[in-house]
PAGUGU-470554 format. One line per field, with one value per residue (C-alpha): residue number from 0; residue in one letter; y negated, z, x. Coordinates in Angstrom, 3 decimals, decimal comma. Example, Ala and Ser with C-alpha at 12.3 -4.5 7.8 and 13.67 -1.06 7.14 Angstrom:
<nodes>
num: (0 | 1) $
residuo: (A | S) $
py: (4,500 | 1,060) $
pz: (7,800 | 7,140) $
px: (12,300 | 13,670) $
</nodes>
This chain:
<nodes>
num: (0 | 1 | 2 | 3 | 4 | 5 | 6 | 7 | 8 | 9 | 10 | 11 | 12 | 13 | 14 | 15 | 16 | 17 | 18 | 19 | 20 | 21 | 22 | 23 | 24 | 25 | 26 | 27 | 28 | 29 | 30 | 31 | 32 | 33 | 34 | 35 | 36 | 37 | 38 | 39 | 40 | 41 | 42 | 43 | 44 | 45 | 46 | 47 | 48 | 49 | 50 | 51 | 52 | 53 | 54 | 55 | 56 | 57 | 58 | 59 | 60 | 61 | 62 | 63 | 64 | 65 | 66 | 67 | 68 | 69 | 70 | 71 | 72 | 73 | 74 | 75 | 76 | 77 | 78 | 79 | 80 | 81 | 82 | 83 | 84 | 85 | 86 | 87 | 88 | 89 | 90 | 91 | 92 | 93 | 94 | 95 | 96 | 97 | 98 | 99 | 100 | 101 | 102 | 103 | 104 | 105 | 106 | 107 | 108 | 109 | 110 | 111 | 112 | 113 | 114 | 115 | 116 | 117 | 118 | 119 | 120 | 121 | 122 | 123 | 124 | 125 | 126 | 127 | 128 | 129 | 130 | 131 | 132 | 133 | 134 | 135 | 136 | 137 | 138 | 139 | 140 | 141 | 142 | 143 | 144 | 145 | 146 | 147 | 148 | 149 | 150 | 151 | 152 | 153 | 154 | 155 | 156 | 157 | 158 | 159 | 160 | 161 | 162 | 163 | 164 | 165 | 166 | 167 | 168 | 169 | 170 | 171 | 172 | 173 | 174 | 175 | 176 | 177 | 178 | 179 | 180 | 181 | 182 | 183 | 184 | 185 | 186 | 187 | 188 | 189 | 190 | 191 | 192 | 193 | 194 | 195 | 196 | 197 | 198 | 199 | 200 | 201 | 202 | 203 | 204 | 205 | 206 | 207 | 208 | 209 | 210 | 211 | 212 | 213 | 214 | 215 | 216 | 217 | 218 | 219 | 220 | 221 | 222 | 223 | 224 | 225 | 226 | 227 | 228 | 229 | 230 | 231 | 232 | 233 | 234 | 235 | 236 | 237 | 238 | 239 | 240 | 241 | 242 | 243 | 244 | 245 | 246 | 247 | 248 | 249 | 250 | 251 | 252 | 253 | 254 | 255 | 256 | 257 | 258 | 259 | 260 | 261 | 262 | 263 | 264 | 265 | 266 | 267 | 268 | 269 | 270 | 271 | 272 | 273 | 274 | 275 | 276 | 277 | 278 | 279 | 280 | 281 | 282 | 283 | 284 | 285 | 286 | 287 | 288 | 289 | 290 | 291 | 292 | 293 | 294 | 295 | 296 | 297 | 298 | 299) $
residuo: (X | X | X | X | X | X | X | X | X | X | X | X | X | X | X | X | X | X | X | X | X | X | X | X | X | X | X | X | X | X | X | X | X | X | X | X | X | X | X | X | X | X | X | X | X | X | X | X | X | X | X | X | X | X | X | X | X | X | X | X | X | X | X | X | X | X | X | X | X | X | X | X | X | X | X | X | X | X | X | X | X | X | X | X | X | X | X | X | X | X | X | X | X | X | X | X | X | X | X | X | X | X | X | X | X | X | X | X | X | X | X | X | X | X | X | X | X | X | X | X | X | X | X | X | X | X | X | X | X | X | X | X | X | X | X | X | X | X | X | X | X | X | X | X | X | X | X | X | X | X | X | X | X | X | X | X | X | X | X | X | X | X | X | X | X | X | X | X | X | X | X | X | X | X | X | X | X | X | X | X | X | X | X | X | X | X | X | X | X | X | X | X | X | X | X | X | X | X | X | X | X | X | X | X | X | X | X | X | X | X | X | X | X | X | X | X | X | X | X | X | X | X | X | X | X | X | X | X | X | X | X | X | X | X | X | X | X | X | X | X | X | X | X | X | X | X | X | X | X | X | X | X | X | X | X | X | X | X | X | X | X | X | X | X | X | X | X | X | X | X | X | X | X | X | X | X | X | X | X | X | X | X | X | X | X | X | X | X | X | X | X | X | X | X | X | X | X | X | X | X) $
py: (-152,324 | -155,131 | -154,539 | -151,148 | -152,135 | -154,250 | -151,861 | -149,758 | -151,919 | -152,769 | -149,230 | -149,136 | -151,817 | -150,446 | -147,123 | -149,001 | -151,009 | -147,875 | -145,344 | -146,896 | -147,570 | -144,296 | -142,633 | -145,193 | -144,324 | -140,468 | -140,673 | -143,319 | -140,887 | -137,754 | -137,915 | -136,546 | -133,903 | -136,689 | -138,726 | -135,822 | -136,421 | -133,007 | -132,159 | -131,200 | -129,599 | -129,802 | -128,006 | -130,575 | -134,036 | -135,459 | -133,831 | -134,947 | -138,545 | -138,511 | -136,632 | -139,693 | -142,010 | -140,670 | -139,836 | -143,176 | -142,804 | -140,723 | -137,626 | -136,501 | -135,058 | -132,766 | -132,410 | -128,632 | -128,707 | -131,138 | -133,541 | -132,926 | -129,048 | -126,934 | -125,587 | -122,509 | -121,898 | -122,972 | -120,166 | -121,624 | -121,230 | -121,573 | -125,646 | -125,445 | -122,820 | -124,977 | -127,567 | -125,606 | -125,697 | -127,045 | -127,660 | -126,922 | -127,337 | -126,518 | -127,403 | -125,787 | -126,040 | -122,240 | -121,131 | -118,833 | -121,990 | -121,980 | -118,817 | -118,994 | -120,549 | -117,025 | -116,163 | -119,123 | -120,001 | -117,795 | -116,301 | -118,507 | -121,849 | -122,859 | -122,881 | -125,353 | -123,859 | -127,476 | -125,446 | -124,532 | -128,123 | -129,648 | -129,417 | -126,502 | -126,019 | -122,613 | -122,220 | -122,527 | -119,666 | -117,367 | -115,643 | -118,681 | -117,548 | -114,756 | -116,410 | -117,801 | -121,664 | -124,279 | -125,276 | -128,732 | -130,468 | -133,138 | -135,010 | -135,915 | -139,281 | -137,648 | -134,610 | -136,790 | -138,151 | -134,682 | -134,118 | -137,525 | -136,576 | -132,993 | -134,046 | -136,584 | -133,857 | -131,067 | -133,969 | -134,946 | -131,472 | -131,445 | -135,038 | -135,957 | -139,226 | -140,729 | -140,185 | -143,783 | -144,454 | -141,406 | -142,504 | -146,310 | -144,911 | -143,309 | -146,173 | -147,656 | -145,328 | -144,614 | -147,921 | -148,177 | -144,778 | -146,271 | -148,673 | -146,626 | -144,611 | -148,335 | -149,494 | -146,039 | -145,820 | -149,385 | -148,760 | -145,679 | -146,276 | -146,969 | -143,818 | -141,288 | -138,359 | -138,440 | -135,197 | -134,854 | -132,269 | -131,533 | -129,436 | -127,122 | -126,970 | -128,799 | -132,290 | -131,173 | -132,524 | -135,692 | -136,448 | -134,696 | -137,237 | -139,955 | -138,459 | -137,194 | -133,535 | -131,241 | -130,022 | -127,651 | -127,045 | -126,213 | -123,417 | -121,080 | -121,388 | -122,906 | -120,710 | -118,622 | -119,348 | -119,401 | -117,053 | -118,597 | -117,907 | -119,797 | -122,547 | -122,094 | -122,568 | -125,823 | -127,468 | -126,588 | -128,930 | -131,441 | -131,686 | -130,813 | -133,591 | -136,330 | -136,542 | -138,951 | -137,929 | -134,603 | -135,341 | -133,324 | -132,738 | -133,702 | -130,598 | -127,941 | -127,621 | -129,819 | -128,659 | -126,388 | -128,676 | -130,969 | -128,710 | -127,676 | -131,529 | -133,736 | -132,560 | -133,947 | -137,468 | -136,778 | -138,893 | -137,475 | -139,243 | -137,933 | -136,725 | -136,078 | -133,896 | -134,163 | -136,993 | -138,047 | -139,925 | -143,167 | -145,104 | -141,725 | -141,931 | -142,254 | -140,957 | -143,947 | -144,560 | -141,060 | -141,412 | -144,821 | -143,777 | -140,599 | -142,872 | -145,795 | -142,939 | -141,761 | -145,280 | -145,809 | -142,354 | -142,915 | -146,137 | -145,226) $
pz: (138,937 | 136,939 | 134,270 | 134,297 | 133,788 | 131,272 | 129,258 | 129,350 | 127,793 | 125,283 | 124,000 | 124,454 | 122,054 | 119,689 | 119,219 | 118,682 | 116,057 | 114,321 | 114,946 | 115,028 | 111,728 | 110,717 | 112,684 | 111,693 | 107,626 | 108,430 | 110,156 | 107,497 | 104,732 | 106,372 | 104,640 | 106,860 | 106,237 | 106,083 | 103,601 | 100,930 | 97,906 | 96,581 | 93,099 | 89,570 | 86,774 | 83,257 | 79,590 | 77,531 | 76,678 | 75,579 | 79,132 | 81,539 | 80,313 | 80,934 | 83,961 | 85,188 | 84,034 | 86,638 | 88,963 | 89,624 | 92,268 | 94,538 | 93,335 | 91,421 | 88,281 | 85,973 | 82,247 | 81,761 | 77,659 | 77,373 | 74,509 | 70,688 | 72,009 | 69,898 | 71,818 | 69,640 | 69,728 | 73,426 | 75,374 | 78,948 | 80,705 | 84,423 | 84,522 | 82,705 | 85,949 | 88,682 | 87,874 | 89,179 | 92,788 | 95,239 | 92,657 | 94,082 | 90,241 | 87,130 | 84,084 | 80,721 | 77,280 | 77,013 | 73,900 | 73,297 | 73,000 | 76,177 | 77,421 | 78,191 | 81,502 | 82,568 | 82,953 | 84,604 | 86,980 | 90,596 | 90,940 | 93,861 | 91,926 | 91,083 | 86,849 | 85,644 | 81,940 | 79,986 | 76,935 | 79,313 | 79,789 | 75,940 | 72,486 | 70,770 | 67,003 | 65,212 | 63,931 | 60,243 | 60,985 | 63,016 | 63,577 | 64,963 | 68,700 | 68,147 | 68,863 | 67,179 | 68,149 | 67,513 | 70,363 | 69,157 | 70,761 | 72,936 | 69,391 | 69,749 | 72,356 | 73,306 | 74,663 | 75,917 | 77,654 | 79,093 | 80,522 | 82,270 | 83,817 | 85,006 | 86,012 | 88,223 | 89,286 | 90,595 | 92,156 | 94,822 | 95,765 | 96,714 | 98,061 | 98,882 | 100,657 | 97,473 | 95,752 | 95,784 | 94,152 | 90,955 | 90,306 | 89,989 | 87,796 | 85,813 | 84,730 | 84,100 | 81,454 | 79,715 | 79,128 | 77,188 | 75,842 | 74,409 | 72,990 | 71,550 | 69,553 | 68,156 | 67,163 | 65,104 | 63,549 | 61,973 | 60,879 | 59,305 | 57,944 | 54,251 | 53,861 | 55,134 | 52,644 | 51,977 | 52,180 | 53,655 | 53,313 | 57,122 | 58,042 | 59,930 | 61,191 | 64,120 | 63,106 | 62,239 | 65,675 | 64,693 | 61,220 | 61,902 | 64,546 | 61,574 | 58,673 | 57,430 | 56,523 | 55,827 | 52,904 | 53,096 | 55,267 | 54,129 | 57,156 | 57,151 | 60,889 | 63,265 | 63,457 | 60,016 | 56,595 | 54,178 | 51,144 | 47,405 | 46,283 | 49,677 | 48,345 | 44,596 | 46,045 | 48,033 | 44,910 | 43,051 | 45,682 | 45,274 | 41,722 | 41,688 | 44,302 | 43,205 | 46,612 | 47,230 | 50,818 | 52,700 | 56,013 | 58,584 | 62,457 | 64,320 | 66,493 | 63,739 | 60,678 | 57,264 | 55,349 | 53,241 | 52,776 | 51,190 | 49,203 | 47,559 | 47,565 | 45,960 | 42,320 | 42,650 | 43,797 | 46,945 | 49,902 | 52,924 | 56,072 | 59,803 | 61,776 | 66,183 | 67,508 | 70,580 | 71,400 | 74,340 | 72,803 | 71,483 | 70,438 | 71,380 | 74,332 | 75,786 | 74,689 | 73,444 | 71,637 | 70,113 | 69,276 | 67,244 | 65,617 | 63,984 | 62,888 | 61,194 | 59,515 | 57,544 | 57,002 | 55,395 | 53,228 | 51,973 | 50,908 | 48,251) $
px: (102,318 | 100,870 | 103,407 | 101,931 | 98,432 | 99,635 | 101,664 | 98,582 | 96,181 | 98,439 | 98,871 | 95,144 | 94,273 | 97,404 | 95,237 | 92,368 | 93,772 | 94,599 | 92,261 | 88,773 | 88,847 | 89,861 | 87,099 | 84,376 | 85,410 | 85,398 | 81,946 | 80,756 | 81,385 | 79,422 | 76,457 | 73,448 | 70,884 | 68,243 | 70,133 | 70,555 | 68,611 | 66,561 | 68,754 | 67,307 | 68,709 | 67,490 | 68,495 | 68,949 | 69,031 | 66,126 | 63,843 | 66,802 | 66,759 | 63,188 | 63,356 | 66,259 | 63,723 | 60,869 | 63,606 | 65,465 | 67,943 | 65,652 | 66,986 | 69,807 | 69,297 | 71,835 | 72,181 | 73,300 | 74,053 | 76,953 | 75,835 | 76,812 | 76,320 | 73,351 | 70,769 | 70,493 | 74,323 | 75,319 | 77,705 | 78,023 | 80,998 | 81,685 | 81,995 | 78,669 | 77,253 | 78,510 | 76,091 | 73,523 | 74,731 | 72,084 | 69,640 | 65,742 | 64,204 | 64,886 | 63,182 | 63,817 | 62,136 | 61,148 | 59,760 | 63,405 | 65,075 | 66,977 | 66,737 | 70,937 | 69,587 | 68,372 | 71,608 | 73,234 | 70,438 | 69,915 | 66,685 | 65,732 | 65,483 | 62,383 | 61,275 | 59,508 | 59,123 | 57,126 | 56,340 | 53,703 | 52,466 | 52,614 | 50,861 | 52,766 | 53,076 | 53,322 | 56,733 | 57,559 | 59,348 | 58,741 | 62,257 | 63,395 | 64,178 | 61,654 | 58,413 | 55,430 | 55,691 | 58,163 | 60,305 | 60,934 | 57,930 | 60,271 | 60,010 | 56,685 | 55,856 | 52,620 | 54,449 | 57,331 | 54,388 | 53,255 | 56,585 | 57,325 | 53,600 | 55,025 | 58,604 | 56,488 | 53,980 | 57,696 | 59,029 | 56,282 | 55,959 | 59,757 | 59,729 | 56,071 | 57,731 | 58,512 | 55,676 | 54,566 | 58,278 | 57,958 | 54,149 | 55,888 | 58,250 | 56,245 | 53,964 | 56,401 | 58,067 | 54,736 | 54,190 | 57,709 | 56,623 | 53,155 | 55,044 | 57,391 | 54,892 | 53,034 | 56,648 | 56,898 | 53,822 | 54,071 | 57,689 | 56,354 | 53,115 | 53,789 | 55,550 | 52,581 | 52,084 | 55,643 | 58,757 | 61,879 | 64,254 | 66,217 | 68,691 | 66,616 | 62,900 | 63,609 | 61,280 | 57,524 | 56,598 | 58,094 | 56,701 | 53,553 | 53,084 | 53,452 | 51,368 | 54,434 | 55,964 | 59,040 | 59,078 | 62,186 | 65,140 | 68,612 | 68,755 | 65,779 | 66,552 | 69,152 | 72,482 | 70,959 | 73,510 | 71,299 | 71,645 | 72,360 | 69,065 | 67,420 | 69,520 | 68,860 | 65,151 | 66,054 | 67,489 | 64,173 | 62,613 | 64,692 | 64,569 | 60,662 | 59,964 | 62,806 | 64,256 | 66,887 | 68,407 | 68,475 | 69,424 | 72,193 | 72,006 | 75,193 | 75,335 | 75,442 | 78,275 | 77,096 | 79,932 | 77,989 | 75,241 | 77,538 | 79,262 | 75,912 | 73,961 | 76,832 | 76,566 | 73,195 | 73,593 | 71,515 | 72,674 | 72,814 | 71,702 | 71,251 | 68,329 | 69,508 | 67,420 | 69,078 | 71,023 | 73,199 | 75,540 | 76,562 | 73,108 | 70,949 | 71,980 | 68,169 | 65,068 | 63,587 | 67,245 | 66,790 | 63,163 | 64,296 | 67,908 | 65,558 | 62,463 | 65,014 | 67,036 | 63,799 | 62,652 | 65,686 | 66,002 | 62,476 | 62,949 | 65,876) $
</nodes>
């Protein structure tokens, strides 16, 4: 009998050996419906870095246009859809830029269209995504500013309990903003007055901002091919206003642009409207790689 007894606890402290753990790791990894963080998707680059930047790690956010991918151009395909699973918010440049997202998104998700909430320019041209205003604003700090304060604003109302933690957050990233913008101007200030040539309209916000201005694109809009008298016109500019670098976006084709620029010693430098990658791979990053790149084309 006591052999028994004794056989028994041993088999008992055998299972236990080998099953507790196993049950503690598969009820460790069930994550509970308190524990799930609200989810948030955003267009592109530029608003979901800011977006992560109010967010922290209180709520996952997702980047929908993979990164060296053109807003104007982007076809999503199904990868690019299921990224939108479980999200409660979505927030989306509007002004025609991103209206791809109308398709992707289900109705019951909440928009949060910022074009809405920023300082909007009247577009150069107006066929550009068939509206009246530029849809480039994310390249000005002082909207960058307006959207850190909305992204805050969406995310209280779906987590009021971290409000205290996004209002943090977000003092904190508008002071690196503020100094952002100071850091910008005084790299840029002897060069106010002055024209670049870009690859297409997508940077009034951002030399407007520093008393500067585009004085031609090589697109008449993003996507468009322009004709050989568009470019005959271009070249008239160049010659007219002794420019010394017309500057290419990473996400769209430069292959005619060279073709057309090199028999007339023009260097050409780049301008990321977008970002995501390498040393844009922030806002702030972004905001910096663009304002060096015309410091250093205007100073040839």
């Amino acid at each position: 009998m006591k052999n028994k007894f004794l056989i028994t606890i041993f088999i008992a402290l055998i299972f236990g050996v080998i099953f507790a753990p196993l049950y503690l790791f598969l009820r460790g990894s069930k994550v509970s419906p308190t524990e799930s963080k609200p989810k948030i998707a955003t267009t592109i680059f530029p608003i979901y870095d800011i977006a992560k930047n109010i967010a922290g790690d209180k709520t996952d956010v997702v980047l929908i246009l993979p990164a060296g991918a053109s807003a104007h151009t982007f076809d999503p395909n199904p990868l690019d859809i299921a990224k939108l699973e479980g999200v409660n918010t979505l927030f989306k440049v509007g002004v025609g830029l991103d209206d791809w997202i109308e398709k992707m998104a289900d109705p019951s998700i909440v928009r949060v269209d910022l074009s809405t909430f920023v300082n909007l320019l009247k577009s150069t041209d107006p066929h550009e995504n068939n509206t009246e205003f530029d849809p480039h604003y994310w390249l000005s700090v002082d909207n960058a500013t307006l959207i850190a304060n909305k992204v805050k604003n969406e995310l209280v109302k779906i987590d009021l309990a971290n409000e205290d933690y996004y209002q943090g957050n977000l003092d904190i990233y508008l002071t690196q903003l503020e100094k952002l913008k100071i850091e910008t101007e005084a790299e840029l200030k002897n060069y106010k007055g002055r024209g670049i040539i870009t690859f297409h309209s997508a940077f009034n916000y951002f030399v407007g901002d520093y008393g500067l201005k585009v004085i031609a694109t090589i697109e008449p809009f993003a996507g468009k091919e322009p004709t050989p008298l568009y470019l005959k016109n271009v070249l008239e500019v160049i010659k007219i206003n002794h420019v010394k670098v017309v500057f290419k976006e990473p996400q769209l084709s430069s292959d005619l642009l060279s073709s057309y620029i090199n028999d007339f010693g023009v260097k050409i430098l780049t301008l990321d409207p977008l970002g995501g990658v390498d040393n844009t791979n922030s806002y702030i990053k972004l905001m910096r790689f663009n304002a060096n790149a015309i410091k250093e084309g205007l100073s040839l």
